[in-house]
C-alpha positions in Angstrom: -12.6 293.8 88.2 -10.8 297.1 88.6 -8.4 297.4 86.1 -5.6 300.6 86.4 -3.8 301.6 83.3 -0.5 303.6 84.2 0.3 305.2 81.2 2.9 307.7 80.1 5.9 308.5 77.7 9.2 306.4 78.2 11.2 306.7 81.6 8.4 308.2 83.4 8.6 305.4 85.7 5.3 303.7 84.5 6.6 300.0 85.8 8.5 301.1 89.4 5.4 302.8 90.3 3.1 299.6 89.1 5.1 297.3 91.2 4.9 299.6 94.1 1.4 300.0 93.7 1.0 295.8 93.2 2.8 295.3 96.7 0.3 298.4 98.1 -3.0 296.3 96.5 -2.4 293.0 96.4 -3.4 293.0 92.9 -1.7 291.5 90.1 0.6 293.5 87.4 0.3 293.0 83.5 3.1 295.1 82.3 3.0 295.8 78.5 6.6 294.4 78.2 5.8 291.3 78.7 3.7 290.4 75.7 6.3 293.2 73.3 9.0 291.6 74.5 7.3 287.7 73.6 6.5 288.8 70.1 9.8 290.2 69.4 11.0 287.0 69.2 9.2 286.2 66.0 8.0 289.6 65.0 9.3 293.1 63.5 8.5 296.0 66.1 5.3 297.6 64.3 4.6 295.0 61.5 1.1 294.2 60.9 1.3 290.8 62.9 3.6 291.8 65.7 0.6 294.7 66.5 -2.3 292.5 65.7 -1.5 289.8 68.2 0.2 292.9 70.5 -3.4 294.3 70.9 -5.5 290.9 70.6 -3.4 289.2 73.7 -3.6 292.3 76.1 -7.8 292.7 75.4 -7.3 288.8 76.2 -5.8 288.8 79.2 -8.1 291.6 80.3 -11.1 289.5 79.2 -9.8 286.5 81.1 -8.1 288.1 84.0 -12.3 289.4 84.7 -13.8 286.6 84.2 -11.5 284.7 86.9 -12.4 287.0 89.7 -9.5 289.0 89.3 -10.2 292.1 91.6 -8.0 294.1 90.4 -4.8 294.1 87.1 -2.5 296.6 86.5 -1.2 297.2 83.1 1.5 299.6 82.3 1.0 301.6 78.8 3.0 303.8 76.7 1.0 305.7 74.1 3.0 305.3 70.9 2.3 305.5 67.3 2.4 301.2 66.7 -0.7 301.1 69.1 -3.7 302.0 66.6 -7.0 303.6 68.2 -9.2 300.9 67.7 -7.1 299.1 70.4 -8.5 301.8 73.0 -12.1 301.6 71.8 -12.2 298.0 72.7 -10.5 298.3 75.9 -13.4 301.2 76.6 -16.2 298.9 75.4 -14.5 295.6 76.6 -14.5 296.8 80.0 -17.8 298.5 80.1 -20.1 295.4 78.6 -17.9 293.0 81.5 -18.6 295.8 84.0 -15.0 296.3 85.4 -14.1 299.6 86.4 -11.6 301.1 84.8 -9.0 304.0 85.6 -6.8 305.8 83.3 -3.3 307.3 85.5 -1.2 309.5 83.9 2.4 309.4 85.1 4.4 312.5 83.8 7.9 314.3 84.3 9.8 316.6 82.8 11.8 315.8 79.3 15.2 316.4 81.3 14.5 313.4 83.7 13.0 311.3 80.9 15.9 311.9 79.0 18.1 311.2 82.2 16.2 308.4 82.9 16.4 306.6 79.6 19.3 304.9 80.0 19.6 303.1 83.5 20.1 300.1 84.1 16.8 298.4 84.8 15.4 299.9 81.4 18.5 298.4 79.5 17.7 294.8 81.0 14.5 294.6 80.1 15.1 295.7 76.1 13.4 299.8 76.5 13.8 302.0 74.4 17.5 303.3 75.8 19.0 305.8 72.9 18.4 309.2 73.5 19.0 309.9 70.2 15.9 307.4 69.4 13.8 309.1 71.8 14.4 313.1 70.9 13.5 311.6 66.9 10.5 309.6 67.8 9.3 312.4 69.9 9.8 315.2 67.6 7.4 312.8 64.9 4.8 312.6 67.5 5.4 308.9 68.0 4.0 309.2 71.8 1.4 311.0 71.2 -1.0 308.7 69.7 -3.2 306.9 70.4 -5.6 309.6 72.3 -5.8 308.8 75.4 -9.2 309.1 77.7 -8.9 311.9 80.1 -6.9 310.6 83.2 -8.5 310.4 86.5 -5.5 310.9 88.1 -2.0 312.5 87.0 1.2 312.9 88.9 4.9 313.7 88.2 6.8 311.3 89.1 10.2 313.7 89.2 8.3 315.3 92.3 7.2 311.7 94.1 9.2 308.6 95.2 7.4 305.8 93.2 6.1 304.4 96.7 4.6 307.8 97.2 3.3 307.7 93.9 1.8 304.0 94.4 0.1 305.8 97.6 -1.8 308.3 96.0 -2.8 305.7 93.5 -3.9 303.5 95.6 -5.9 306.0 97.3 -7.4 307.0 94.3 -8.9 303.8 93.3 -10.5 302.8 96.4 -12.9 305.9 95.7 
């Protein structure tokens, strides 16, 4: 399997660009949101068992989605400071003992357009983070910049590329 992480701060367009590049592949998309948003329902943001199971279900579904043949899964990921480090370790090793390929895409844009961003619509109906005021705080405590990331093999700004252009260059990427 060829599994694609599309990573980046909020609002850099890390889910348009995934289901762009979904319709482009064929392949199926694992957006982050959906597991955070099912463990809201029971779970604090950050406590011990919301990021436990967080972390344990997304390996899982990686785990699983390879061993079904999956060719390729996109998953959308925003470095943040709930995600602990071990989380990326196993996704490293996980992927390597299985054998699937993995690719780390950075999506970037300036903080005038992520703070433009934040608060449209499509981020407000599917529970973001929307509150500028959230954002500058959590940014100026470093909250997005852990975990470390692996290098990315690829790394656009998505303030300069439609997201179908972005998907493009993606796609091209991968098939290397």
């Amino acid at each position: 399997m060829k599994l694609v992480v599309l990573f980046g701060r909020p609002a850099v367009g890390k889910l348009t660009v995934a289901r762009e590049l979904a319709t482009v592949s064929g392949w199926r998309l694992f957006h982050n949101h959906l597991v955070v948003d099912a463990l809201l329902a029971v779970f604090d943001f950050g406590s011990a068992a919301f990021v436990e199971l967080r972390e344990r279900i997304w390996l899982d579904v990686f785990r699983a989605a390879s061993a079904a043949g999956t060719p390729g899964l996109i998953f959308t990921f925003s470095p943040e400071q709930t995600v602990r480090p071990s989380f990326i370790d196993q996704l490293l090793t996980g992927a390597r003992a299985r054998g699937d390929a993995l690719e780390f895409i950075e999506l970037t844009c300036p903080e005038s357009e992520i703070e433009r961003r934040l608060d449209n619509a499509s981020r407000r109906a599917t529970g973001k983070i929307t509150s500028l005021d959230l954002h500058r705080q959590l940014a100026r405590d470093g909250a997005f910049d852990r975990p470390v990331m692996p290098p990315a093999g690829l790394r656009l700004d998505t303030s300069l590329l439609s997201a179908p252009e972005s998907a493009q260059r993606i796609w091209r990427h991968v098939q290397t």
